[in-house]
N, C-alpha and C positions, 0 to 999 in steps of 0.2 A: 028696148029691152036690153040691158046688160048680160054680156057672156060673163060666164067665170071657171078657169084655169083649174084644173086638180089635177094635183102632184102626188107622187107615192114615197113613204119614208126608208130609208136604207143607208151601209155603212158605207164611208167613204172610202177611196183605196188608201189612203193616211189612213187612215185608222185603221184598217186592217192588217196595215207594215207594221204599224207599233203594236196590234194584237199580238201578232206574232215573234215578234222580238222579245215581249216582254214572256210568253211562252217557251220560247226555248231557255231563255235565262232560268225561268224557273226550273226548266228541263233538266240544265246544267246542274242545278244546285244541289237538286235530287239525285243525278245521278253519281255524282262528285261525293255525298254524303252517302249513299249506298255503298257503291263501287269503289270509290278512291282508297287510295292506301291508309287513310285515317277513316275511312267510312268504315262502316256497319262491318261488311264484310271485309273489307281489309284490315278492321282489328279485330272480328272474329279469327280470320289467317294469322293473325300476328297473334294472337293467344292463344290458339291451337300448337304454333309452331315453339311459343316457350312452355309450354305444356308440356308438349315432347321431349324438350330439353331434360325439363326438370326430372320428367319420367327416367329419359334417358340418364340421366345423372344418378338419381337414386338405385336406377339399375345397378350403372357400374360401379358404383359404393357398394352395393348389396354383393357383387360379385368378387372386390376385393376384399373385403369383411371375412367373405367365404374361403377365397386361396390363402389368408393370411393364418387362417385358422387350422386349415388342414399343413400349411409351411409348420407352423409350431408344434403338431401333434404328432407331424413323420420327424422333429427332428433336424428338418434341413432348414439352411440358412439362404437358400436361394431369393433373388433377388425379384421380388415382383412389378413385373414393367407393366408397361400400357400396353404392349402388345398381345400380352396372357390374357387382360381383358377385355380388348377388343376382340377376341377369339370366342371367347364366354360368348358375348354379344352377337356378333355372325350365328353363334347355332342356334341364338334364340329368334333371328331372324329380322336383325337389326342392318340395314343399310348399312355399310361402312366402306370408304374407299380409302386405298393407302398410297401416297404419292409418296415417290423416293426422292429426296433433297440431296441424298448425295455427301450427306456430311455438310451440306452448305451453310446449315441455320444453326443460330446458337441463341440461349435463354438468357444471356449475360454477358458481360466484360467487368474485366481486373486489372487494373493498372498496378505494374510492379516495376521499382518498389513505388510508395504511396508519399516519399518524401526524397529531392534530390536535393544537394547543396553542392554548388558549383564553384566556381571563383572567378573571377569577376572575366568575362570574355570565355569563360570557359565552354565546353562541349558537354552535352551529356545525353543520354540515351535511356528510355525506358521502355519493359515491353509491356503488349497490349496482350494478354490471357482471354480468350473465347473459353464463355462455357456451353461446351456442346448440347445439343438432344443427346437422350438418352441413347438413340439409336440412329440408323441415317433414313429413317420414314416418320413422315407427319400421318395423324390417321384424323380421317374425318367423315363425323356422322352423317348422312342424308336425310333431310327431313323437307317434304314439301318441291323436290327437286336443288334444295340450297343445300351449301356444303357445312359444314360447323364442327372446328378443332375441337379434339376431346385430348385432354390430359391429365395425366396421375402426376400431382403436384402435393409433395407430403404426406401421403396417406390420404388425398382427396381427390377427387376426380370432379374436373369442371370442363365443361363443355363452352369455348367458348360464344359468343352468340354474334358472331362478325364472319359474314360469306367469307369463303376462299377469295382471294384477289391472285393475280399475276403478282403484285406487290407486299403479299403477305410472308414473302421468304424472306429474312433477314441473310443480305448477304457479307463475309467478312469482310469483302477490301473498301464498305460504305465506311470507312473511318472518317468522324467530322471530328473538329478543334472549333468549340464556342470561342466567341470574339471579346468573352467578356476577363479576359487576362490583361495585366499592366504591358504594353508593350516600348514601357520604357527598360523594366526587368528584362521579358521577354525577349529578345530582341527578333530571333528568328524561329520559325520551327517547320518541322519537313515531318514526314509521314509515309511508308508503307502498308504492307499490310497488316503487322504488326507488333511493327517502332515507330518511337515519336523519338527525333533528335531535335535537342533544344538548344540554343544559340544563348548565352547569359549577358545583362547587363549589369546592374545594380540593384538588391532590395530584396522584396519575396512578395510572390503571389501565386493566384490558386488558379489552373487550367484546368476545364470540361472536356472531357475527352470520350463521344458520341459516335454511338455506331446502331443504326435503328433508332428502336424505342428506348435504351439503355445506356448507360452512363456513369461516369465515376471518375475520379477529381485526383490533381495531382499536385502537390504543394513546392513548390520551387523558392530555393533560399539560394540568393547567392553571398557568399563568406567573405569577410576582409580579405587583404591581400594581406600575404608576410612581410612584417618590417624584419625579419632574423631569421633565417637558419641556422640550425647545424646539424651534423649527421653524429652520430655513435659509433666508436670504432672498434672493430670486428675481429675478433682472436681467431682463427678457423684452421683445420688442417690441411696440408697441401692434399688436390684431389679431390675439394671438396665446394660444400655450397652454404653463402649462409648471405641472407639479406639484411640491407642497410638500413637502420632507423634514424629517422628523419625529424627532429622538433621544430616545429613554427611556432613562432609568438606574433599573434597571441594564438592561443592555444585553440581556438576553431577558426583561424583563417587555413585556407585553401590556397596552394600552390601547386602550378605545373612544373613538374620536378623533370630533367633528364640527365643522367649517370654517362661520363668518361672515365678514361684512364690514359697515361699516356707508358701503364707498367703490363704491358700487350705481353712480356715473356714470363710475366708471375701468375695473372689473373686477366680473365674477364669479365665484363659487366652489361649487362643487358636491358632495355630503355625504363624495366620496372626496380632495378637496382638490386636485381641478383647477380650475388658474386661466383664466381668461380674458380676455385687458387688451380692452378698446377703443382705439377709435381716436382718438386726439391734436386737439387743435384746431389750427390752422395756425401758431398763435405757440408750440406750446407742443412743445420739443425732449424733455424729461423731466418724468417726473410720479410719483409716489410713492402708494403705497394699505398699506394694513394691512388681514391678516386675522387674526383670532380663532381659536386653537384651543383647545380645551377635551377635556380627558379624563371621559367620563360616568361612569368606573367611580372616579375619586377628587377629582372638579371642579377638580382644578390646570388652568391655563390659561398659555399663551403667546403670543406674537404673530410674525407673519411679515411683514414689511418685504418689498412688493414697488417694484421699480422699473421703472416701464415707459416705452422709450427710444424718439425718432421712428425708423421704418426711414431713411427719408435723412437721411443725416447719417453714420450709422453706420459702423464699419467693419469692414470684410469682407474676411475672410481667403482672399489673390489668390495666386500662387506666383509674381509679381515682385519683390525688392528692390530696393533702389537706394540712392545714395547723393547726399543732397540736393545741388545746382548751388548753393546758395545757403549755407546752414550747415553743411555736409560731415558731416552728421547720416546716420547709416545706417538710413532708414526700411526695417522689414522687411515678410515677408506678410503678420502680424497686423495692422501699423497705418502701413502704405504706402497703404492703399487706402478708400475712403469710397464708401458707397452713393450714385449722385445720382439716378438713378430706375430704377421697374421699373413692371411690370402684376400684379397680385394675381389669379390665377386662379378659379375658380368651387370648385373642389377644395381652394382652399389655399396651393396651388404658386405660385411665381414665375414671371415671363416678360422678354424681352426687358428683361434685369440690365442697368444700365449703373453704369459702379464709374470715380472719377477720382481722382488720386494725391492724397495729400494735401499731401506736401511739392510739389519742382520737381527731379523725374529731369534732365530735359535741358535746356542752353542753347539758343538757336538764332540764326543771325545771318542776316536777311532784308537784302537788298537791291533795290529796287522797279524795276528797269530789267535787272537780270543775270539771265541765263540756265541759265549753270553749274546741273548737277544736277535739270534742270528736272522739276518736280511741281506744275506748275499749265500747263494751258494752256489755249489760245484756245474761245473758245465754239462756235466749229464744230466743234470734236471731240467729236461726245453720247455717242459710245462710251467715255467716260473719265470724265465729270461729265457732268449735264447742262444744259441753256442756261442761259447766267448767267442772262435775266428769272428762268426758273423758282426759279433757286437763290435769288436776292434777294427773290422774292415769296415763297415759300416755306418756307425756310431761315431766312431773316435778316428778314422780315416790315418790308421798307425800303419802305413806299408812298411815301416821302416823302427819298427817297437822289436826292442829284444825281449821281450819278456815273455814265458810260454802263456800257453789256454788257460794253467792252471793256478797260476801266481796268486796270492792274496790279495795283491791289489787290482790285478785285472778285477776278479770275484765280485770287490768290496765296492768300485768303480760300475760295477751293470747292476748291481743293487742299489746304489743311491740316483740308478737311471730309471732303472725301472720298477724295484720294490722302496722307493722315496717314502709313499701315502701309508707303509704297514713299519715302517720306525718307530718305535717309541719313542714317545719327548714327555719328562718330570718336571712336572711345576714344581722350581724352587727357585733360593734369593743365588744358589751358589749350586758350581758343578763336584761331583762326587767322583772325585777320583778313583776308587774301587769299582765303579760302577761300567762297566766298559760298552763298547759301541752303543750307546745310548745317548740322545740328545736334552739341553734342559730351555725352558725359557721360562720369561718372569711373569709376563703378560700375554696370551692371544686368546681376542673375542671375535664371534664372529655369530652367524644366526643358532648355533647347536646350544642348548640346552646346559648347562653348569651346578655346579653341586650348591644349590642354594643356601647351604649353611658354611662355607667358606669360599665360595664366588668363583671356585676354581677346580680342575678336574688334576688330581695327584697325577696320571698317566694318561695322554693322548698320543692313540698312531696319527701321522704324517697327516693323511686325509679328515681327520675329524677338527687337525687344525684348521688348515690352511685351503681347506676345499668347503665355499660357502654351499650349506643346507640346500639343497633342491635343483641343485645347478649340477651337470652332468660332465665334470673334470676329471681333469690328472694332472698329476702331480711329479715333478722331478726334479734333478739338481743339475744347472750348467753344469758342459763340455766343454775342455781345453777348445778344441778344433774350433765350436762356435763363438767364443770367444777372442780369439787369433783371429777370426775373418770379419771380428766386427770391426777388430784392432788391425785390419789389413795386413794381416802375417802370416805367414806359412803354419800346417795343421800341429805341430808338433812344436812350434817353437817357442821359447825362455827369453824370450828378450827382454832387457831389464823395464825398459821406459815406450810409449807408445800411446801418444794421446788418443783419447778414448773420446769420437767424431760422436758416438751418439749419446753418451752421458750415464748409459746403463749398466755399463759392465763393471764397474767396481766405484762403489759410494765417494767422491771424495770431500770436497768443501763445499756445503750446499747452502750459504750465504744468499748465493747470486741466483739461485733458484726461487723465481717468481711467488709461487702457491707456499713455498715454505719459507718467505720469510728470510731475514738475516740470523739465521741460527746458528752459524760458526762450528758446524757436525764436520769438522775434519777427522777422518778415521784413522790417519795415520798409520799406523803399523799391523790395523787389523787384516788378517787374510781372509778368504773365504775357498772353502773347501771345493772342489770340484768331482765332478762324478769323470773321473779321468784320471788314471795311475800317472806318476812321472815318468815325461816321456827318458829321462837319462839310464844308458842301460843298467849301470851303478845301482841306483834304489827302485826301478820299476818291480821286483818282486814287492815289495814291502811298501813302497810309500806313494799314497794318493798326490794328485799335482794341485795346489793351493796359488791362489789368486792373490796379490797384493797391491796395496796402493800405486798409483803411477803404472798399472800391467806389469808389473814384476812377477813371474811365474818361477815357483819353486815349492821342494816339500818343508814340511818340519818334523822328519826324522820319522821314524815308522810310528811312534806314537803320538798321533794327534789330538793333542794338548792344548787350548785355546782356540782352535775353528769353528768357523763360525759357517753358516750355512744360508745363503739366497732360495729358498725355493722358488720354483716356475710351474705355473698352474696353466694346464691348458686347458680352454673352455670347446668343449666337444657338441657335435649333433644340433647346435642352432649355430644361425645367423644372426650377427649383429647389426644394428644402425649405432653409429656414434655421433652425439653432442655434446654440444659446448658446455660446461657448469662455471657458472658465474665466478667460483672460488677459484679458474684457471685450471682446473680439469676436465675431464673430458667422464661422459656417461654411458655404456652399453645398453640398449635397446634391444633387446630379443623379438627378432622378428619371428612369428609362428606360419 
C-alpha cells in the first residue's frame, strides 16, 4: 500500500517582502500626491494663500482709491504712502508686520553722468545714485504664517508673492561691475560705496553697473590726444579773477592740462587755470604776466599772455553817449566813461562807483556876478549845500584860501559840487552868449525818454542828462584838491605840467588808447571847468580854477567863456561785480 504526503498552500516570506514594498510605494505616492507641496492640499494652500493676496490687494486698492478721494475733495496735496494704507488694513484686522531697514534698501540705482569721455590713460570718476524706499520700514502682509511685501508702486498696490528672506534687503555697498566691458578700453576700475573710478585705455565701451536686482549702464569714450594747443589771452584787472581758455585740435580730443607761472609778484594760477592778478603799484597803469600750459598726456606746451589793467583809469560801460563839445567825436557807452574811484568790498563787490566822461559832453558859460538860472547860493541856505567854511575845509582842503564864505566863486564852486544834477543844459549847434550860467550840448542819449518829433529835449537839468534811468546816482563836477592828488601835488597847487599816471584827469591824445582806436583826439587848448574857485588870492572872489591840457591849472577871467565841463556820476545804494567786455571794456553787475 502506498503512503501519500499532503502539504498546505501559503505565502512565501519573498513574497510577502515584495508585498510590502510595493505597498508602501503605493503609500508613498498617495501620500506625496495628497500631502506634498504640489498635492491636493498643498495646492489647495497655495491657492488659498494667492486668494489672500489678491483679496489683500484689491483691499488696499479699494483703500487707496478711497484716501486719494477724500486728499482732492479736502484740498490737500499730501502725499499718500504705503504706510496710510497699511494702517486702513491693521483696523480692518489684517496681519501686517513692519521691519525697520534702517534706510538700508533702495528700489533702484542711477549712474551719473551716463557718458564719460577721458583721454587716453586718463582718470575718471562717476557717482552711483540709490533710489531710496519711501521710508525706512518694509511692511509685510501675513498670511498662512508667511511673510509677503505689499507696496504702493504708481498708484498700485502689489503685494509681492516671495517669503521674507534674511537676503531680501538690498544692501548699498553690494556694488557689482559685470565683466562684460572691453578691457583693453577699460583698463582698471575700483569701487566704493558710491563711485566707480575708471582707469582709461583706447576706444569706447559700455559698463553694467549692478547692485541687487538693479542695474544701469555707463558708456566710456576715450578722446584723441591733442596734436596742438593754445590758450586765449586774458585782459583782466589787478585784484581780480578770470580763467584761461584752452583750444585742442582736433576739437574733441582730451588733454591733461596743468597752469604755471614764473610772474609769482603779478598773478596767480591754480591747477584748473584760474588766474589771479594782484594789485598794481601806484605808477604802474598796465602790466603783463605769462603763464605756462602744458599737456601731461603729450608735453606740448603753450603760453597765455595775461594783461592786467589799473581799475581807475578804466573804462566802464555807462548807458550815456554824447557827443564831444570840443571834437564832435561821438563818445559811446563803451568808451564815454572812465572809472575815477570806488571802494573794493570785503566780498569782492564794488561800492560807492564814481565814473567821469572821458571826452567833454557839455560847454558851460559862468558869469561871476549874474544870477539867471541860479544853482549856487548863499551860505545861509544849509538846506541846499552846506556852510561854505565846511565845504572849503572839507571839500576843497583851502587851509590857506583867502577868499571869504561869501565870494562868488566860493558860492558858484559848491554848486557845481553839489547842485551839478539841477543845471540846465540847451540843446543847441552853438553857445548863446546872452544866456548866462547855463550849459549847452549837441548830443546826449541815454535810457530817458526824448521829444519824438525832433529827437531832442530843448532844456535838460544835469541829472536827466547824465544820470542813467533807474539807477540810483549823483552827479558832480571835479575838485582841484582831487585832481592834484591824482597828479601827486599839493591841494591848492598851479603847476604848469605833471604827467597825469592814471590817464583820467584831463583828455589828451587818445590814439594809443586801445578800445578807441587811433583817433588823433588831441584836445589841446581845451580847459575843463572845476567845481573849485582859484586858489590865487588875486581872482579867488571871481574866478572858478579850470583844468588844462598837460595839468596846467588856471582861470579865464571871471567870465567863463568856452568851458567845458567833465561830469562825475556816482553810482549809490548797490554793489557792483565787474567784467570784462570783449570791446576792452569793462561791465557793472549789480549785485542785489
Amino acid at each position: 500500500m502506498k503512503n501519500v504526503e499532503k502539504r498546505e498552500n501559503g505565502i512565501t516570506l519573498v513574497a510577502l517582502v515584495v508585498t510590502i514594498v510595493v505597498l508602501l510605494i503605493l503609500a508613498g505616492i498617495t501620500i506625496t500626491y495628497v500631502f506634498g507641496d504640489n498635492g491636493v492640499f498643498g495646492q489647495a494652500s497655495d491657492a488659498k494663500v494667492k486668494t489672500e493676496i489678491a483679496k489683500i490687494e484689491e483691499r488696499a486698492q479699494m483703500i487707496y482709491n478711497s484716501l486719494l478721494a477724500t486728499r482732492y475733495q479736502g484740498g490737500s496735496n499730501k502725499t499718500i504712502t504705503t504706510e496710510d494704507i497699511v494702517k486702513e488694513l491693521e483696523a480692518e484686522g489684517y496681519l501686517v508686520e513692519k521691519v525697520n531697514i534702517a534706510g538700508n534698501s533702495i528700489e533702484g540705482i542711477t549712474v551719473e553722468p551716463k557718458q564719460i569721455i577721458l583721454a587716453k590713460n586718463g582718470v575718471g570718476e562717476v557717482e552711483v545714485k540709490y533710489q531710496e524706499k519711501e521710508d525706512n520700514f518694509v511692511y509685510y502682509v501675513v498670511v498662512d504664517g508667511s511673510y509677503y511685501e505689499i507696496k504702493l508702486i504708481n498708484s498700485g498696490i502689489t503685494v509681492k508673492q516671495v517669503e521674507k528672506t534674511s537676503e531680501g534687503i538690498i544692501v548699498k555697498n553690494n556694488l557689482e561691475i559685470e565683466g562684460n566691458y572691453n578691457t583693453e578700453i577699460v583698463k582698471n576700475i575700483e569701487k566704493d560705496e558710491n563711485r566707480i573710478t575708471i582707469i582709461a585705455g583706447e576706444g569706447s565701451t559700455t559698463i553694467t553697473i549692478k547692485c541687487g536686482e538693479y542695474k544701469d549702464t555707463l558708456e566710456v569714450k576715450i578722446a584723441p590726444q591733442a596734436t596742438k594747443i593754445k590758450a586765449k589771452a586774458i585782459n583782466m584787472l589787478e585784484e581780480s579773477s578770470g580763467q584761461i581758455e584752452v583750444i585742442l585740435e582736433p576739437s574733441d580730443a582730451v588733454a591733461t592740462l596743468s597752469y604755471t607761472t614764473t610772474d609769482t609778484s603779478k598773478i596767480t594760477v591754480n591747477e584748473e587755470g584760474l588766474v589771479i592778478s594782484k594789485k598794481l603799484n601806484t605808477t604802474t597803469l598796465r602790466d603783463t604776466a605769462i603763464v605756462t600750459v602744458t599737456d601731461e598726456q603729450t608735453g606740448k606746451t603753450t603760453t597765455c599772455n595775461v594783461t592786467i589793467e589799473a581799475l581807475k583809469g578804466t573804462y566802464i560801460e555807462y548807458d550815456v553817449s554824447y557827443i564831444d563839445m570840443v571834437k564832435g567825436y561821438n563818445f559811446t557807452k563803451e568808451n564815454g566813461w572812465r572809472m575815477l574811484s570806488y571802494v573794493k568790498n570785503d566780498d569782492g563787490t564794488y561800492s560807492n562807483i564814481e565814473l567821469i566822461s572821458t571826452g567833454y559832453p557839455v560847454e558851460f558859460f559862468y558869469y561871476y556876478n549874474q544870477k539867471n538860472n541860479e544853482w549856487f547860493v548863499t551860505s545861509t541856505n544849509t538846506n541846499v549845500m552846506p556852510n561854505l567854511t565846511t565845504f572849503k575845509r572839507e571839500v576843497l582842503q583851502y587851509t590857506n584860501y583867502a577868499g571869504t564864505d561869501t565870494n562868488y566863486a566860493l558860492q558858484a564852486a559848491a554848486g557845481l559840487y553839489y547842485n551839478f544834477g539841477k543845471i540846465k543844459f540847451r540843446y543847441d549847434t552853438a553857445r548863446n552868449n546872452s544866456i548866462y550860467n547855463q550849459g549847452w550840448y549837441k548830443s546826449i542819449t541815454n535810457e530817458i525818454t526824448y521829444d519824438s518829433s525832433t529827437g531832442k529835449v530843448a532844456r535838460q537839468a544835469g541829472n536827466e542828462l547824465f544820470v542813467k534811468q533807474g539807477v540810483s546816482s549823483g552827479i558832480r563836477v571835479l575838485t582841484l584838491p582831487e585832481v592834484n592828488k591824482g597828479l601827486g601835488r599839493g591841494a591848492t597847487s598851479v603847476t604848469q605840467f605833471k604827467s597825469d599816471k592814471t590817464g583820467i584827469f584831463y583828455p589828451g591824445n587818445l590814439e594809443n588808447v586801445p578800445i578807441l582806436g587811433r583817433l588823433n583826439l588831441a584836445f589841446g587848448n581845451a580847459r575843463c571847468l572845476l567845481a573849485s574857485p582859484y586858489p590865487n588870492p588875486e581872482w579867488a572872489p571871481r574866478c572858478l580854477a579850470t583844468l588844462g591840457e598837460g595839468g596846467s591849472v588856471s582861470h579865464v577871467s571871471h567870465e567863463l567863456v568856452g568851458s567845458y565841463i567833465r561830469p562825475v556820476v556816482k553810482l549809490v545804494d548797490k554793489n557792483y561785480e565787474i567784467e570784462a567786455v570783449n570791446n576792452g571794456s569793462y561791465r557793472l553787475i549789480p549785485k542785489e
